[in-house]
C-alpha positions as CSV (number, residue, x, y, z in Angstrom):
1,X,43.4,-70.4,-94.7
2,X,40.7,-67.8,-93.9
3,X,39.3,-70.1,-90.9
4,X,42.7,-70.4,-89.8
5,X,43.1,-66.9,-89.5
6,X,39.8,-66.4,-87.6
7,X,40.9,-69.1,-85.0
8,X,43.7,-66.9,-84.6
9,X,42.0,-63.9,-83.7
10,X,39.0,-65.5,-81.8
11,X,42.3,-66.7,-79.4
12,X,43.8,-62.8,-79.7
13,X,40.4,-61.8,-78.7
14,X,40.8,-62.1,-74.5
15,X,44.3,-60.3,-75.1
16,X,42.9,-57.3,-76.6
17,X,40.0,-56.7,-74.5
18,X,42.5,-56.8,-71.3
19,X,44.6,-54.5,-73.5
20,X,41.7,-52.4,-74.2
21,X,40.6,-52.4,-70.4
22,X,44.1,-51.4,-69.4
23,X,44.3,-48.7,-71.5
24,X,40.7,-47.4,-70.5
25,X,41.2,-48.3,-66.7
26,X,44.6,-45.9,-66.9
27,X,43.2,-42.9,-69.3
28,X,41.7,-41.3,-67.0
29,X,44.9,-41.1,-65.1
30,X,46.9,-40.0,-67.6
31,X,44.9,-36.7,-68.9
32,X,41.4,-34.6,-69.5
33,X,41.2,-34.4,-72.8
34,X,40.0,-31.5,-73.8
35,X,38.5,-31.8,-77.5
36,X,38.5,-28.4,-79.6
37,X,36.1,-28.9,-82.8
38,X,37.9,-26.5,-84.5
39,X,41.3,-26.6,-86.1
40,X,44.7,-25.3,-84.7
41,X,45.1,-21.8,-84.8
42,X,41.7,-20.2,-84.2
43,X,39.9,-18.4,-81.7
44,X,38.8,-21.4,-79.4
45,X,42.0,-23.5,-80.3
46,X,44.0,-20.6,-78.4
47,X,41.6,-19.6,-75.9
48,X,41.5,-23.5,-74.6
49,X,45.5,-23.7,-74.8
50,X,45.6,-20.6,-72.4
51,X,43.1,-22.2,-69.9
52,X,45.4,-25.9,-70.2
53,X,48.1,-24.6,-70.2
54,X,47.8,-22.3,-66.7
55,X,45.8,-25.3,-65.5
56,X,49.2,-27.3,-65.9
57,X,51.6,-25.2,-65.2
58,X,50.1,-24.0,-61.7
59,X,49.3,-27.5,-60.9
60,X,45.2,-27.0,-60.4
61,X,44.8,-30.3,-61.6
62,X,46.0,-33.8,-60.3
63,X,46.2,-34.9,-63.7
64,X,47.2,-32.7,-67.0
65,X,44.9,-31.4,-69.6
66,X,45.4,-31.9,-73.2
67,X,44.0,-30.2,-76.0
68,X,42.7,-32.4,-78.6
69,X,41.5,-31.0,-82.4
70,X,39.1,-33.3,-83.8
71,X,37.9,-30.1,-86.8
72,X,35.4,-31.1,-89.5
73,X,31.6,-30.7,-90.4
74,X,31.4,-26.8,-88.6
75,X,32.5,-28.2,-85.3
76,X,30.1,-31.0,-85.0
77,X,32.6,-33.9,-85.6
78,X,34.5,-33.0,-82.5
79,X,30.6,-32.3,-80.7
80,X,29.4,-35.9,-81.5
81,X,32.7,-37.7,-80.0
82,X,32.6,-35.8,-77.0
83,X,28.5,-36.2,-76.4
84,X,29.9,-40.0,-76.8
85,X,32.6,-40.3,-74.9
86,X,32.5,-41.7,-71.3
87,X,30.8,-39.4,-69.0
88,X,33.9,-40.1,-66.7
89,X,35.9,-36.8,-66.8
90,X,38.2,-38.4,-69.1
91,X,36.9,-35.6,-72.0
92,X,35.9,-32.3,-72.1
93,X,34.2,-30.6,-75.3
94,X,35.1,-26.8,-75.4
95,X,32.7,-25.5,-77.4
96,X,30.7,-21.8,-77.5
97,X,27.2,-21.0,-79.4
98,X,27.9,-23.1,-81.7
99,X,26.6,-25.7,-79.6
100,X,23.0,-24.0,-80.5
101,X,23.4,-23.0,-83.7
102,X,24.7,-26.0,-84.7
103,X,21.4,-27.9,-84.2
104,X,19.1,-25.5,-85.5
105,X,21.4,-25.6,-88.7
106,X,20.0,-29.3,-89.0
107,X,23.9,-30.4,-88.7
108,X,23.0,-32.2,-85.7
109,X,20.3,-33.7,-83.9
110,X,21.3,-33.0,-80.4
111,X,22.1,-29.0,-78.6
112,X,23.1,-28.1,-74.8
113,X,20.8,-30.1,-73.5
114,X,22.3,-33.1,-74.7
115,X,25.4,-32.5,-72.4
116,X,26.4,-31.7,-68.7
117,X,27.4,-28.1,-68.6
118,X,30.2,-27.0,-66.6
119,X,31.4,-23.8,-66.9
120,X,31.7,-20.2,-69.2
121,X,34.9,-18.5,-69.4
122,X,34.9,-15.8,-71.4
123,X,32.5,-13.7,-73.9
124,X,34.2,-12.6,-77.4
125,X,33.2,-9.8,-79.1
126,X,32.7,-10.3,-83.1
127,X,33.7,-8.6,-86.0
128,X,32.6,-8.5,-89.9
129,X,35.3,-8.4,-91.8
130,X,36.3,-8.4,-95.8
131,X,40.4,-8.6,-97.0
132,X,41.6,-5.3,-97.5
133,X,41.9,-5.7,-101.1
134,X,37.8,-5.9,-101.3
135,X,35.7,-2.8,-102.1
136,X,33.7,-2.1,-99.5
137,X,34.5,-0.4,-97.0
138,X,31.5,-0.1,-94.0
139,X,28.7,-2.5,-93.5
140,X,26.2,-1.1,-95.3
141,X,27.8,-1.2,-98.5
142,X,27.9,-4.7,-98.4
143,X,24.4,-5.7,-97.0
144,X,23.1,-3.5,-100.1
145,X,25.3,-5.1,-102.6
146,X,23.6,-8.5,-100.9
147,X,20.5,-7.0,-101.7
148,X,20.8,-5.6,-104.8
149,X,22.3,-9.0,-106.6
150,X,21.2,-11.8,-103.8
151,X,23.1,-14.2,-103.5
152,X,26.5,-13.0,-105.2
153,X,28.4,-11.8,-102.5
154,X,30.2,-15.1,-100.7
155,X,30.5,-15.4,-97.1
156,X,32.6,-18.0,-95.7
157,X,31.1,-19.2,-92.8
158,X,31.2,-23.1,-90.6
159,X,27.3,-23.4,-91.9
160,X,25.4,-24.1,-88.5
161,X,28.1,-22.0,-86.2
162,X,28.1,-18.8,-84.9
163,X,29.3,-17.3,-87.9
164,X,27.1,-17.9,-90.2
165,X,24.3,-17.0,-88.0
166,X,25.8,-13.7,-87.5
167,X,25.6,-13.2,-91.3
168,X,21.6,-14.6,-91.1
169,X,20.7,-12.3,-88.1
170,X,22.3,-9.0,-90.2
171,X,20.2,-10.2,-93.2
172,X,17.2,-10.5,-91.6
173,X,17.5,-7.0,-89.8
174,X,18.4,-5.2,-93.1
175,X,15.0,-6.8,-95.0
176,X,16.5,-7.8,-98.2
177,X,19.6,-8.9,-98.4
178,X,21.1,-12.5,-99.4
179,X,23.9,-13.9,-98.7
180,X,25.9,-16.8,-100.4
181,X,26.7,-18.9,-97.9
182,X,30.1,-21.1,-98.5
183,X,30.8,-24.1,-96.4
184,X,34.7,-22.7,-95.1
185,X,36.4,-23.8,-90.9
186,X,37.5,-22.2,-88.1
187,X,38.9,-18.7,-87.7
188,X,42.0,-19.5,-89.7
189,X,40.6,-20.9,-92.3
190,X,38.0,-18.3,-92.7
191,X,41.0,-15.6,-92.7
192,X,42.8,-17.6,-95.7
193,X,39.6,-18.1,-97.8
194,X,39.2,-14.3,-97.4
195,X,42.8,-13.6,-97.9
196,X,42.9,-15.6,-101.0
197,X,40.3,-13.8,-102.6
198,X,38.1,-17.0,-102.5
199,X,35.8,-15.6,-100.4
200,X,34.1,-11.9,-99.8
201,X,32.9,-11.8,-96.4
202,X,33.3,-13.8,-92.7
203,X,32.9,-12.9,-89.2
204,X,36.0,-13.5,-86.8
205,X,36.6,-13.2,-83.4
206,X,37.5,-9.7,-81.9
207,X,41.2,-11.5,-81.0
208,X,40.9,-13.4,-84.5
209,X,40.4,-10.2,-86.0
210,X,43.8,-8.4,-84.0
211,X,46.1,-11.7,-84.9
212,X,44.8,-11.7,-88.6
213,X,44.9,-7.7,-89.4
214,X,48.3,-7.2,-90.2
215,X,47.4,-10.5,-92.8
216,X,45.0,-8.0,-94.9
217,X,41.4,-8.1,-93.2
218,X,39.4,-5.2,-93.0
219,X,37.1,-4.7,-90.2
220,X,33.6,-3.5,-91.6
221,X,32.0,-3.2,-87.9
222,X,31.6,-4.6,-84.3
223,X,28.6,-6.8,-83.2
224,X,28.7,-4.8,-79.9
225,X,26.3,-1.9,-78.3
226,X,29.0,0.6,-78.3
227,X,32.7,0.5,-80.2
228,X,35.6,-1.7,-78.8
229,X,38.1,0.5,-76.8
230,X,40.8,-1.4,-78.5
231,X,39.2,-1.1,-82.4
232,X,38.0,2.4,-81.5
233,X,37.7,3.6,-85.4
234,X,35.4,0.2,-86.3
235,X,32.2,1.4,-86.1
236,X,29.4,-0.6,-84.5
237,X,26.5,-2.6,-86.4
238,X,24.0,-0.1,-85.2
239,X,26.2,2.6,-86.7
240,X,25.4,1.4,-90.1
241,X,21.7,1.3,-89.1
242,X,21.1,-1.9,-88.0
243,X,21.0,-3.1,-84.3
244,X,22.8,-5.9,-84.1
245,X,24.8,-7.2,-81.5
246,X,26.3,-10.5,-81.1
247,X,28.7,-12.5,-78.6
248,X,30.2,-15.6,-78.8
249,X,30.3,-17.2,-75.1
250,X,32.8,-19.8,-74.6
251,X,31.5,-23.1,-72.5
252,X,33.0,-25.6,-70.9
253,X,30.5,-29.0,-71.3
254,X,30.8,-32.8,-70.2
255,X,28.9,-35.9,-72.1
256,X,25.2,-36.0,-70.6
257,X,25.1,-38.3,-67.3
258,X,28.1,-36.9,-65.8
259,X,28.2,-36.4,-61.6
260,X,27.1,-33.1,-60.8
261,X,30.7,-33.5,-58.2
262,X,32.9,-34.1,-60.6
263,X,31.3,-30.9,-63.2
264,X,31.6,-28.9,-60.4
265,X,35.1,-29.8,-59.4
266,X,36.3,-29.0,-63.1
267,X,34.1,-25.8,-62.8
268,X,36.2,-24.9,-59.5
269,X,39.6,-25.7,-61.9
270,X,38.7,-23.3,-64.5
271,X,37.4,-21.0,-62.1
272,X,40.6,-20.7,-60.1
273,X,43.0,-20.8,-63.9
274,X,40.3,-17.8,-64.8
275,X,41.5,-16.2,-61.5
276,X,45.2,-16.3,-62.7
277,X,47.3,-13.0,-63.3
278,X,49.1,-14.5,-66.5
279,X,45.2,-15.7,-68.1
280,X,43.5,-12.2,-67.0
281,X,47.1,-10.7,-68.8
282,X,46.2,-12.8,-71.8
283,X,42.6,-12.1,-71.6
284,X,43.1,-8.5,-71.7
285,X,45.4,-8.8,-75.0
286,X,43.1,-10.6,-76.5
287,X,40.1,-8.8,-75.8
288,X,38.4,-11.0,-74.4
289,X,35.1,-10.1,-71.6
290,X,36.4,-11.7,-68.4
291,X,33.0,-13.6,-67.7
292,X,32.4,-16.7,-65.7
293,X,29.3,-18.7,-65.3
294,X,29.0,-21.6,-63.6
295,X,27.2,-24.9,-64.6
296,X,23.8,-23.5,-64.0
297,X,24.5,-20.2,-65.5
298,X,26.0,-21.6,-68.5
299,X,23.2,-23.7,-69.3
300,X,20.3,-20.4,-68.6
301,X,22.4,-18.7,-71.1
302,X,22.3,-20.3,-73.9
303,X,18.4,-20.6,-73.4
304,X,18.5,-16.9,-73.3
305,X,20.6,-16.7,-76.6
306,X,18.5,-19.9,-78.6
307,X,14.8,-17.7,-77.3
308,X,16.3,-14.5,-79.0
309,X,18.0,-16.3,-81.7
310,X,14.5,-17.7,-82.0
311,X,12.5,-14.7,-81.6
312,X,14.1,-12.9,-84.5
313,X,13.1,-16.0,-87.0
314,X,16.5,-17.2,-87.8
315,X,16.3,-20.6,-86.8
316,X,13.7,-23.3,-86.9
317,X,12.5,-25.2,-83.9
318,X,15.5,-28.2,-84.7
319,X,15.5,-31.3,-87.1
320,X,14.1,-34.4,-87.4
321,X,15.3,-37.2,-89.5
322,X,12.8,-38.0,-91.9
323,X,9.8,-40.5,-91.6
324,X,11.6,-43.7,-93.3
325,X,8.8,-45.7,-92.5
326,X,6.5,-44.8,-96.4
327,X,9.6,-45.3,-98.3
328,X,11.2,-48.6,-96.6
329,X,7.1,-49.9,-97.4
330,X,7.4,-48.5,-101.0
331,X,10.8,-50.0,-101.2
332,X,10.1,-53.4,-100.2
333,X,6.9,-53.7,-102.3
334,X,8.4,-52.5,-105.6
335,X,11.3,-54.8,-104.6
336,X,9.1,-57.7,-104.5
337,X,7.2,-57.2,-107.8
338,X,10.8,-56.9,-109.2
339,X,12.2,-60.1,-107.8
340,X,8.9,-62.2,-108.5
341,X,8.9,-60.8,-112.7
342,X,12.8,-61.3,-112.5
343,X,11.4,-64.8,-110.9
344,X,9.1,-65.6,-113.2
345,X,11.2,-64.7,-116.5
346,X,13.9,-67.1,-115.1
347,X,11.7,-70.0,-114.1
348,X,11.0,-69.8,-118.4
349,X,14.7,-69.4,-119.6
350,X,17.0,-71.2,-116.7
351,X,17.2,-74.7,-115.1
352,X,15.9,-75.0,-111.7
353,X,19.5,-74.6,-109.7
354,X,19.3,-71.1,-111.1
355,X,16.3,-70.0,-110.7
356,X,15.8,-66.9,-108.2
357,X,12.6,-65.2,-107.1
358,X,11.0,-63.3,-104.3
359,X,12.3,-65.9,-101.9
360,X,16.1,-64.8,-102.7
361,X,14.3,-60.6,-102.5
362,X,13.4,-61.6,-98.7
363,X,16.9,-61.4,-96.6
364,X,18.0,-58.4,-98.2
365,X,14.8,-56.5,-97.9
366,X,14.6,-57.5,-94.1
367,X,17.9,-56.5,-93.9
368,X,17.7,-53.4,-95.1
369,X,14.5,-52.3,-93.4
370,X,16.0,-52.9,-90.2
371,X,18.9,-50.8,-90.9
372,X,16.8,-47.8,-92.1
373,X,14.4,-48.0,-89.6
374,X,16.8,-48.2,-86.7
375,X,18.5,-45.7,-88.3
376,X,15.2,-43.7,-88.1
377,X,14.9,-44.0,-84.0
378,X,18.9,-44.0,-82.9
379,X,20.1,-40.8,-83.0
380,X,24.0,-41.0,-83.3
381,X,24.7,-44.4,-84.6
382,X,25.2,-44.4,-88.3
383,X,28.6,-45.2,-87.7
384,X,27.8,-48.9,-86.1
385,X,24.9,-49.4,-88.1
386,X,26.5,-48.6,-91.4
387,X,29.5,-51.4,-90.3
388,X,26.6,-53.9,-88.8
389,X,24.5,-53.5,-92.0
390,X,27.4,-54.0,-94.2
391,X,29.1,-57.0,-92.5
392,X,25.5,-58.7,-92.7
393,X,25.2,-57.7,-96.4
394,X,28.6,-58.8,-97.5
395,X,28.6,-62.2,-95.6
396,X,25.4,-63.0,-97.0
397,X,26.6,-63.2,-100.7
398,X,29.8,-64.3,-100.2
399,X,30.9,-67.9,-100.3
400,X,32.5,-69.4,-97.3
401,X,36.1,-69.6,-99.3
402,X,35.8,-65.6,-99.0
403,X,34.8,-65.0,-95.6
404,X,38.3,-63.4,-94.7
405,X,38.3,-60.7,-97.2
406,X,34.1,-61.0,-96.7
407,X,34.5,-59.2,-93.1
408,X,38.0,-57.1,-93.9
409,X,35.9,-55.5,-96.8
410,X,32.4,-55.2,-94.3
411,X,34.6,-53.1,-91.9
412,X,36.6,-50.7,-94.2
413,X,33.7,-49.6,-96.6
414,X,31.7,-47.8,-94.3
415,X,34.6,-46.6,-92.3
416,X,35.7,-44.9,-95.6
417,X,32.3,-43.7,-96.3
418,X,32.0,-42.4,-92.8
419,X,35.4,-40.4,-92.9
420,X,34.7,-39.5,-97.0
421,X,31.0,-37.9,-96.4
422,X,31.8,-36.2,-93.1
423,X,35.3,-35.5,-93.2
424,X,35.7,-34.5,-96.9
425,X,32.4,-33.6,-97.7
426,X,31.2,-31.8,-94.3
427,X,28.1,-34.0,-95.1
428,X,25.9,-33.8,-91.6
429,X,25.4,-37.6,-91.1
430,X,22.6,-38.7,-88.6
């Protein structure tokens, strides 16, 4: 029954892959997706459904854009399909500093260099904020209440993004204060954890800050040299003694490998939807800087902000998955002493049929050396590894009667995993 089945699909195979090439062959007609790491509602999830939306409507485009949430993991979920995905035009990643901080965070292994830059549109201004119910009420009350019981106070932050680095960079200026850092999402999540009393502290978004205010969040002070004309009773950071300012610049980026022509021509798009009365109208409401910077710019930028970033000892020089190459040797060994006592006891107590030993030790072991080690050198691919190693694993101690269920099961385990540890858990996978 099984083999009958795989007959089947082995002849459905030619079908789907014309299928498949259809469907590819068309997207690119069809839209630009444009993939927002974030969740509906926030700060970037608005700002990149002004720019689509004007893009669309005016007709700068030849083919629509579509926003696309893909949230999870502080952003870097939505970061790793886009660095995957073609390099055709076909998707966008609309993503600002979190692009650095992200990697320096040790949630990913790969930064701005890792993608074709395209464009900036826009600086945001950001805010420190507690619910209105909380007792503090400026931003040096808090930092000493941080320093005085370390790590008590909670601040909800996407750990590796902008806004938990903003709550690192104002710890390190005052000396002695310590955060407790919980793992929270995007703007409007931040704003619920806060709301809900889960959570103390977060930074938002000057326009996060004016949609959630009436909601109950208090504004503690502005990450900008002078106050905001349009939250002119917040004081600034430096206000409270400490000099810190912080922007969040929003970037436009493209999966590495993409023709400089075509970054440029979606650079000229956003340039002339920038340029637009109705997204200037809804820049201004939302207090947003108007500021544009092209590919070249975008990319000198965010060196500037990862030097100073650097310079003020908040993040480390990036991560490196760690040397596999001791333990996979201490593995195997201990592995092999195992299987040739387990060997030995059995050649004693059971016929020969039934006898096992280092011989039987030898497939796995190999099999799982090779997974960890090119684990080790492929940056990106735990996904396909994780569904190679298991098919391998499973087929190899199943009987033939079970090969069906043998590959069914081989796919959908580490798919689960996958979606479970990153997904669920916001655990950073390689």
């Amino acid at each position: 029954m099984s083999f009958r089945l795989i007959s089947d699909m082995r002849r459905l195979l030619p079908l789907s892959a014309l299928l498949l090439a259809a469907f590819t062959a068309e997207g690119r007609d069809k839209a630009v997706q444009v993939i927002v790491p974030f969740a509906p509602g926030g700060g970037s999830d608005t700002l990149a459904r002004v720019f689509t939306r004007a893009i669309n409507q005016e007709k700068l485009s030849d083919v629509p854009w579509v926003v696309v949430n893909i949230p999870g993991a502080g952003g870097t979920i939505g970061s790793r399909r886009a660095r995957k995905a073609p390099a055709d035009g076909s998707n966008l990643l609309f993503l600002h500093d979190g692009i650095i901080t992200a990697k320096h965070a040790e949630r990913t292994l790969y930064g701005p260099e890792d993608f074709t830059p395209i464009a900036a549109t826009g600086s945001v201004g950001m805010v420190i904020c507690v619910s209105e119910k909380s007792p503090y009420s400026d931003l040096g009350s808090l930092l000493d209440q941080a320093a005085k019981n370390p790590d008590t106070i909670t601040f909800a932050a996407n750990i590796g993004a902008p806004s938990y680095y903003m709550a690192r960079i104002l710890e390190h200026t005052h000396g002695s204060a310590a955060f407790r850092y919980v793992q929270s999402g995007g703007g409007a999540t931040r704003f619920a954890d806060l709301s809900g009393g889960h959570m103390v502290a977060s930074a938002f978004s000057v326009s996060e800050y004016m949609s959630f205010q009436s909601g109950g969040l208090r504004a503690l002070a502005f990450l900008g040299e002078n106050r905001h004309p349009a939250m002119p009773k917040i004081p600034t950071a430096a206000e409270s003694g400490l000099e810190v300012t912080y922007d969040n610049l929003q970037g436009w980026w493209m999966p590495e490998g993409a023709d400089p022509a075509l970054a440029e021509d979606f650079a000229n798009t956003l340039s002339a939807a920038m340029n637009l009365e109705s997204v200037q109208k809804i820049f201004s409401e939302q207090q947003i800087d108007q500021v544009f910077l092209d590919g070249d710019g975008l990319r000198d930028a965010m060196v500037q902000k990862e030097s100073n970033l650097r310079s003020l000892s908040v993040i480390s020089e990036g991560t490196k998955l760690p040397n596999l190459l001791i333990p996979i040797a201490i593995t195997l060994l201990v592995g092999l002493v195992i299987a040739g006592i387990g060997g030995w006891i059995q050649s004693r107590e059971l016929p020969s049929e039934s006898k096992m030993g280092a011989k039987d030790f030898f497939p796995t072991a190999i099999v799982v050396a090779a997974y960890l080690l090119l684990l080790q050198f492929l940056d990106g691919w735990f996904l396909p590894l994780s569904v190679a190693f298991l098919f391998v694993s499973f087929l190899m101690h199943f009987e033939r009667r079970d090969l069906a269920k043998s590959v069914l099961t081989a796919v959908l385990v580490p798919l689960v995993l996958f979606l479970f540890l990153s997904t669920l858990l916001s655990y950073r996978l390689p």
